[in-house]
C-alpha positions as CSV (number, residue, x, y, z in Angstrom):
1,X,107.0,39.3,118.7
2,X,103.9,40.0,117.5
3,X,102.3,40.7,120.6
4,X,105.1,43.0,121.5
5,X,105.2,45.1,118.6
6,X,101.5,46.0,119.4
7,X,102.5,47.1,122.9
8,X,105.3,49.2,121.6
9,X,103.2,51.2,119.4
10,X,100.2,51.9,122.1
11,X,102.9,53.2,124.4
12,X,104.4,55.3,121.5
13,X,100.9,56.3,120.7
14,X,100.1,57.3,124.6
15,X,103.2,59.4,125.0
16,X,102.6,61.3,121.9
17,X,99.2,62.2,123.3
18,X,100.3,63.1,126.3
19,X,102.8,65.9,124.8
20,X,101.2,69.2,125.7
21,X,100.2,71.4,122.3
22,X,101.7,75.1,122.4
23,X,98.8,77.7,123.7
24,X,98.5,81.1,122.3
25,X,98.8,82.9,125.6
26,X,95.7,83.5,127.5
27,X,93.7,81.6,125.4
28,X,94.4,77.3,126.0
29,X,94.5,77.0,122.6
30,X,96.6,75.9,120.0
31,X,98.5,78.7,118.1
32,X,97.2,79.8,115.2
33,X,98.6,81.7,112.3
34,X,96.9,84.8,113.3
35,X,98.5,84.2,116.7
36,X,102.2,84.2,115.2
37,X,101.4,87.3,112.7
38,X,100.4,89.3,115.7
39,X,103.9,88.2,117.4
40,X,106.0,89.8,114.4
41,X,104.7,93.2,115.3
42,X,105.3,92.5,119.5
43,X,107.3,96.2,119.5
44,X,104.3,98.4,118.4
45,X,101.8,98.5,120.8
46,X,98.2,98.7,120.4
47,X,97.9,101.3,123.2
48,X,99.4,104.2,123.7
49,X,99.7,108.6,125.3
50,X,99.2,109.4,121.7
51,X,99.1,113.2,122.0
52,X,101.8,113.8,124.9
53,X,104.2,115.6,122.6
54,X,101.2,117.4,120.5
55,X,101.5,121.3,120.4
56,X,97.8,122.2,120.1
57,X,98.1,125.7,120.8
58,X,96.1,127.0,117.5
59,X,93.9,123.9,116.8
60,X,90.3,123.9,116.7
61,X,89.3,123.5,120.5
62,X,86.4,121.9,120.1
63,X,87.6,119.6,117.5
64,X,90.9,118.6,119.2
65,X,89.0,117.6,122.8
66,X,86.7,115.3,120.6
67,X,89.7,113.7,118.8
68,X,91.9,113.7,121.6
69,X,89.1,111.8,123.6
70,X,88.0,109.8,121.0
71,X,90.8,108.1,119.8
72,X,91.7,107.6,124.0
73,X,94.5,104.8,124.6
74,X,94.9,103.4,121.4
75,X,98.4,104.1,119.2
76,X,97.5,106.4,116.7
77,X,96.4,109.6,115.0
78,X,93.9,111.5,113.9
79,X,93.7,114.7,111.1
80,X,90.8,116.6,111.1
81,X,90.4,119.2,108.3
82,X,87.6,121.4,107.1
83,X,87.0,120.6,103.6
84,X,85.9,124.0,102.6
85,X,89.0,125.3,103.2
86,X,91.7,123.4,103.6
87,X,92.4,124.4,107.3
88,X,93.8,121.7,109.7
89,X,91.5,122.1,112.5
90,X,93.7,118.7,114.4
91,X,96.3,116.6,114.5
92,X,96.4,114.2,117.1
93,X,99.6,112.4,117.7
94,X,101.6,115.0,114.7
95,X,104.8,112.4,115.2
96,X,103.1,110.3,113.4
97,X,100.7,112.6,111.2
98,X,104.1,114.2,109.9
99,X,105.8,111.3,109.6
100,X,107.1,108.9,106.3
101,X,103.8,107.3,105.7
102,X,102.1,103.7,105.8
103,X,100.8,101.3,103.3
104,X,96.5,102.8,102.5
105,X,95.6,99.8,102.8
106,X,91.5,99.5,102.0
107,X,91.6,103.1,101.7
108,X,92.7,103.0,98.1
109,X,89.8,101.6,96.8
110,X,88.0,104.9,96.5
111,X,90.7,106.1,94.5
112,X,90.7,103.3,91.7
113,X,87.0,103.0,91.9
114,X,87.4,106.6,90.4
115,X,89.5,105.9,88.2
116,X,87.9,103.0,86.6
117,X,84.9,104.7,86.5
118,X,86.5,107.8,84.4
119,X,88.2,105.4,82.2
120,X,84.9,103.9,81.8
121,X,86.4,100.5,82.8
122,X,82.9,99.8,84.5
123,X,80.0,102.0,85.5
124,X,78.1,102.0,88.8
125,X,75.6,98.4,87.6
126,X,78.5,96.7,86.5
127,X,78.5,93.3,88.1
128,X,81.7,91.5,88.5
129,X,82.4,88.2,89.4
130,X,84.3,87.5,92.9
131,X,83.3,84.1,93.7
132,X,82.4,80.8,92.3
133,X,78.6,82.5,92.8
134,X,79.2,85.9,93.7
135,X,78.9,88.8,91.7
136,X,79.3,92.3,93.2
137,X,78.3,96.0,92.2
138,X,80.6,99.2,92.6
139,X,78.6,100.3,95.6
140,X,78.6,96.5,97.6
141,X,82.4,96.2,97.0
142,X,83.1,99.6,98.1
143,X,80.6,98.5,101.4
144,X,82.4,94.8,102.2
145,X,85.7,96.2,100.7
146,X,86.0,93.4,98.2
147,X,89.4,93.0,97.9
148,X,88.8,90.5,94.1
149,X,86.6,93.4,92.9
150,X,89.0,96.0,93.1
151,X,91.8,93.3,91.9
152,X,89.9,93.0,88.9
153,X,89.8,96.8,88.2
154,X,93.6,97.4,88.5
155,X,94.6,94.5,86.4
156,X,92.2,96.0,83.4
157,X,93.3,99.4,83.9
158,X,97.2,98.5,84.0
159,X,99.8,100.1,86.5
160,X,100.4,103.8,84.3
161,X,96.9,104.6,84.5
162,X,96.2,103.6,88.5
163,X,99.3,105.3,89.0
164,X,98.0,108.6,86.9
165,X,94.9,109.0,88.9
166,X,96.8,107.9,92.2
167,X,99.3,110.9,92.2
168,X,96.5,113.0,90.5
169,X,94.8,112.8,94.1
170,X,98.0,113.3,95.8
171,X,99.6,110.7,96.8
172,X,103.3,111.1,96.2
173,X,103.6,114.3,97.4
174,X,103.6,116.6,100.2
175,X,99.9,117.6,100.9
176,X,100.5,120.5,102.7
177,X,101.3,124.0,102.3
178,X,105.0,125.6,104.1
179,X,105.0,122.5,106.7
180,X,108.3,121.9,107.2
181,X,107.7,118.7,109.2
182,X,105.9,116.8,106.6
183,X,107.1,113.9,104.5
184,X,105.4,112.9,101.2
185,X,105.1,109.6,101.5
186,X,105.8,107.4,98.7
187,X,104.5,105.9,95.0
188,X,105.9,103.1,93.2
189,X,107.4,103.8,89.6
190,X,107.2,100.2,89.0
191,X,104.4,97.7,89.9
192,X,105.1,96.4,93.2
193,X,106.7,92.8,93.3
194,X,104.1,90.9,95.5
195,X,100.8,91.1,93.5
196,X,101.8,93.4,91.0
197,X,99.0,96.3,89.9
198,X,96.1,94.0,91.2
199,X,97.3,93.7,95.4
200,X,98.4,97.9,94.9
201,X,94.6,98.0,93.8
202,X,92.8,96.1,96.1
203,X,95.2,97.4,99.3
204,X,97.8,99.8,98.4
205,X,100.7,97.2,97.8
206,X,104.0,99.5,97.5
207,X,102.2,102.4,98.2
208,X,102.7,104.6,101.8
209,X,100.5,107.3,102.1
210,X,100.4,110.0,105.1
211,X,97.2,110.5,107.6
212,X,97.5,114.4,105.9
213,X,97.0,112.4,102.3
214,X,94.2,110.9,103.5
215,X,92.4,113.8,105.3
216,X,93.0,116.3,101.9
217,X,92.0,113.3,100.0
218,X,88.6,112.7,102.0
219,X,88.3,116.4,101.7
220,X,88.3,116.7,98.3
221,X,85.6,113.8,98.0
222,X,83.7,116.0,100.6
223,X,83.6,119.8,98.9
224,X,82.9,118.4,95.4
225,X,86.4,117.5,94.0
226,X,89.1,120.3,95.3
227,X,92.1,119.3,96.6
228,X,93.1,122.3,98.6
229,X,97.1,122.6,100.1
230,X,96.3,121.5,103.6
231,X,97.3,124.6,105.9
232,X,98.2,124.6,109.6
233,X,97.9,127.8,111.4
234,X,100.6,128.3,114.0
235,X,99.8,131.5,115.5
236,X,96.4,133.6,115.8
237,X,97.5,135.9,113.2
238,X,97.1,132.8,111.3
239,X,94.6,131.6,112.6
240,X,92.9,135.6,111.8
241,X,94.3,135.7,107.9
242,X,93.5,132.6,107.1
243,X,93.4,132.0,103.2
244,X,92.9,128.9,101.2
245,X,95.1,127.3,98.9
246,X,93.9,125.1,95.7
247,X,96.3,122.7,94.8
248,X,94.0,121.7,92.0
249,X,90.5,121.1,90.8
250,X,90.2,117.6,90.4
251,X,87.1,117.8,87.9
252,X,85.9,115.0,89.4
253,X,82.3,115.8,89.7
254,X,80.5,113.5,87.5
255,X,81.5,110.6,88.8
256,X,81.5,111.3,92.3
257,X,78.1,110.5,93.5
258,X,79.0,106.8,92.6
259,X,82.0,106.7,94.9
260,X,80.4,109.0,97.4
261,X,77.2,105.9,97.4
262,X,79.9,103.1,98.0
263,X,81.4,105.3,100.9
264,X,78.0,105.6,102.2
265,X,76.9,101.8,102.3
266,X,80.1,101.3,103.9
267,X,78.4,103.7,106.8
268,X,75.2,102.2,106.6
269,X,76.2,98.6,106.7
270,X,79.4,97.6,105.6
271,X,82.9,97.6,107.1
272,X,82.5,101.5,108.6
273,X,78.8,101.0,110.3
274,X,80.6,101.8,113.7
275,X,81.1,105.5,112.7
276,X,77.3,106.0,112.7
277,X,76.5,108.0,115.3
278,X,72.8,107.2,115.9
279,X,72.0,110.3,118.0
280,X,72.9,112.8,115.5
281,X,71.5,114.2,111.9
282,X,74.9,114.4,110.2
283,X,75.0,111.5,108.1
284,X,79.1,110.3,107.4
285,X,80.7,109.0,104.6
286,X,83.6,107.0,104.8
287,X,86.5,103.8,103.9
288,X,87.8,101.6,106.2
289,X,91.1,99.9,105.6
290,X,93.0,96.8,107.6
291,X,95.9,95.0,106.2
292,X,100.1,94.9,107.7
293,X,102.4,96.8,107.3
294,X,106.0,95.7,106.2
295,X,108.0,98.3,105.4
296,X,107.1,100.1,109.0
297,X,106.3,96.8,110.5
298,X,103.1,96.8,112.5
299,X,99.2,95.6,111.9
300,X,97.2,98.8,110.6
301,X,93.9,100.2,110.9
302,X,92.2,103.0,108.8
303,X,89.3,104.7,108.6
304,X,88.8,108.5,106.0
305,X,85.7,109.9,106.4
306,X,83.6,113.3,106.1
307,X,80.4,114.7,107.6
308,X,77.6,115.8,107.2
309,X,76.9,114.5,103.6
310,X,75.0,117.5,102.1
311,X,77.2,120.2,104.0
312,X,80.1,118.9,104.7
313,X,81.7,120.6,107.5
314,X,84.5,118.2,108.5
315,X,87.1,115.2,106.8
316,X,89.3,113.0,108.9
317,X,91.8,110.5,108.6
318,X,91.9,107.9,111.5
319,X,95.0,105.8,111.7
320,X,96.0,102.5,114.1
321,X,99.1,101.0,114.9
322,X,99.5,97.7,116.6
323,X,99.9,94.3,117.0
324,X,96.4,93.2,117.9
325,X,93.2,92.5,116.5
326,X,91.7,95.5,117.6
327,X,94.4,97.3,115.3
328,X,91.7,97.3,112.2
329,X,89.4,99.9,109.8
330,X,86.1,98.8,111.8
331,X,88.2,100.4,115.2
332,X,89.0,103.4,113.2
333,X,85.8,103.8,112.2
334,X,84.5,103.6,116.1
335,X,87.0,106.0,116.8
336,X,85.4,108.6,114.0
337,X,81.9,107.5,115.0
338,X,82.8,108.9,118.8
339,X,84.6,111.7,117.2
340,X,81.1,112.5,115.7
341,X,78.7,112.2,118.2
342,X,81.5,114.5,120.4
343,X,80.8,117.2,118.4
344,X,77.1,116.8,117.6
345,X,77.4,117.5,121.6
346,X,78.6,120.2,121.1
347,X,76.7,121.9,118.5
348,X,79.7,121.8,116.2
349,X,77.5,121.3,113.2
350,X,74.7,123.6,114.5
351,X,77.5,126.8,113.8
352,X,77.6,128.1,110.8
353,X,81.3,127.7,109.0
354,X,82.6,131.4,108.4
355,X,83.3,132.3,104.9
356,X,87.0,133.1,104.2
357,X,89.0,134.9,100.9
358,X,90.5,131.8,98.1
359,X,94.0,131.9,97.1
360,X,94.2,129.6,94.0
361,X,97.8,130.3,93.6
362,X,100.9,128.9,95.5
């Protein structure tokens, strides 16, 4: 019996071997987590004609071939906007542009590093611990987008006052003036049930912000701390009158070469280094952000930016959808980087911006 009872169990032990493990497709290996996230978003595509149903009539020509080419196959959008004005000079793929918003994801660390740093929650040398050894500065978190560092600053701060400096900068509400397509995307009145203050921090939890936000956002960091009513021209009477609009003066000043020095090692060597374009004098700024989206299911890639960093001439917002890895902020951030060296191409930052009248009224 013996005997047999050790046979039994090396033919159990042989069959169970012999049962095939599940392959992610393509790949001969076994199926990983990251492999059965990506499957949840199967319906939105990574690639896609983003700007078939575009009307570019009025754009900025020059600027609308670079983004158009640029952000080629994937599914996305791009808003370009000069930050001087307030002027829409793009919008590639305006279906989405215009539409109800997606979660910032990394992209809403510039706007609690602000915060925390005019609440004097921490100061640009502060060193805070994220890891059993690691200890990071304002200007290496904003570079890695430490996810623990910017944790840290929403829990201290609480949820009234990330949420007071979050619709301060416009989230919330519609960032444009008479568009009659735009939605305002939404802010929680209550912290948001998974992770609370700390995960809306660190990655927008509960928050869905536009790609028009984000452009008038990055502008605003751009010209100094003005967030202007984005404005789209529709005709070339428009296009001939145009005036700008100041929402309001953010009085941000002070405080913004600290977040403007995170958004640059985040260029230089952190997660946006693939916006760099290495032919070209301009020197861009700019936030990456890469985490899923649940409430319009799909993975989700951003990238806000500005150039040049003394004389800032341009601000965009670069968003992916998908269900790939390539669906990330680093992609974004290629897509701005060719977007860049487009228009160094074509002299776009050689020609002197033309001065225009101010509206600061509504």
């Amino acid at each position: 019996m013996k005997e047999f009872g050790k046979a039994t169990l090396a033919t159990m032990v042989a069959m169970l071997c012999a049962i095939p493990v599940p392959a992610a497709p393509g790949t001969g290996r076994p199926t990983t987590t990251a492999h059965r996230t990506a499957s949840r978003y199967r319906g939105v595509p990574t690639f896609a004609d983003s700007s078939k149903t575009d009307d570019g009539t009025y754009d900025d020509p020059v600027v609308r071939a670079a983004a158009v080419s640029a952000l080629g196959r994937y599914n996305g959008a791009v808003v370009a906007v000069d930050p001087n004005t307030g002027r829409i000079l793009t919008v590639v793929n305006q279906k989405i542009a215009f539409g109800e918003g997606y979660i910032p994801c990394s992209t809403i660390k510039p706007t609690i590093a602000l915060a925390a740093l005019e609440e004097n929650v921490i100061t640009r040398d502060t060193m805070l611990r994220v890891g059993r050894r690691k200890y990071m500065n304002l200007t290496d978190a904003m570079a890695h987008s430490n996810n623990e560092f910017f944790e840290q600053l929403g829990t201290r701060m609480g949820f009234d006052t990330v949420s007071k400096y979050g619709r301060l900068l416009g989230l919330g509400e519609l960032a444009g003036y008479n568009l009659s397509d735009e939605h305002p995307g939404s802010f929680p009145s209550v912290p948001p049930a998974f992770g609370g203050v700390a995960r809306m921090s660190s990655f927008g939890e509960g928050i869905q912000v536009t790609p028009l936000q984000m452009a008038a956002l990055s502008a605003a960091f751009a010209n100094g701390g003005t967030l202007y009513y984005l404005q789209y021209p529709h005709s070339q009477e428009e296009v001939d009158n145009f005036t700008p609009r100041v929402k309001r003066e953010l009085n941000i000043g002070p405080i913004l070469p600290e977040i403007r020095e995170g958004m640059l090692a985040a260029v230089l060597y952190g997660t946006g280094k693939s916006s760099f374009d290495r032919g070209g004098d301009e020197m861009p700024l700019g936030k990456t952000g890469t985490c899923d989206d649940h409430t319009t299911p799909s993975k989700i890639g951003w990238f806000i930016t500005y150039a040049n960093e003394s004389h800032p001439k341009i601000a965009l917002a670069v968003l992916l959808r998908g269900n790939t890895r390539r669906v990330k902020g680093p992609t974004a951030a290629e897509v701005a980087g060719r977007i860049y060296r487009k228009l160094r191409e074509q002299n776009y930052f050689a020609n002197p911006t033309p001065a225009v009248a101010m509206n600061t009224g509504k």
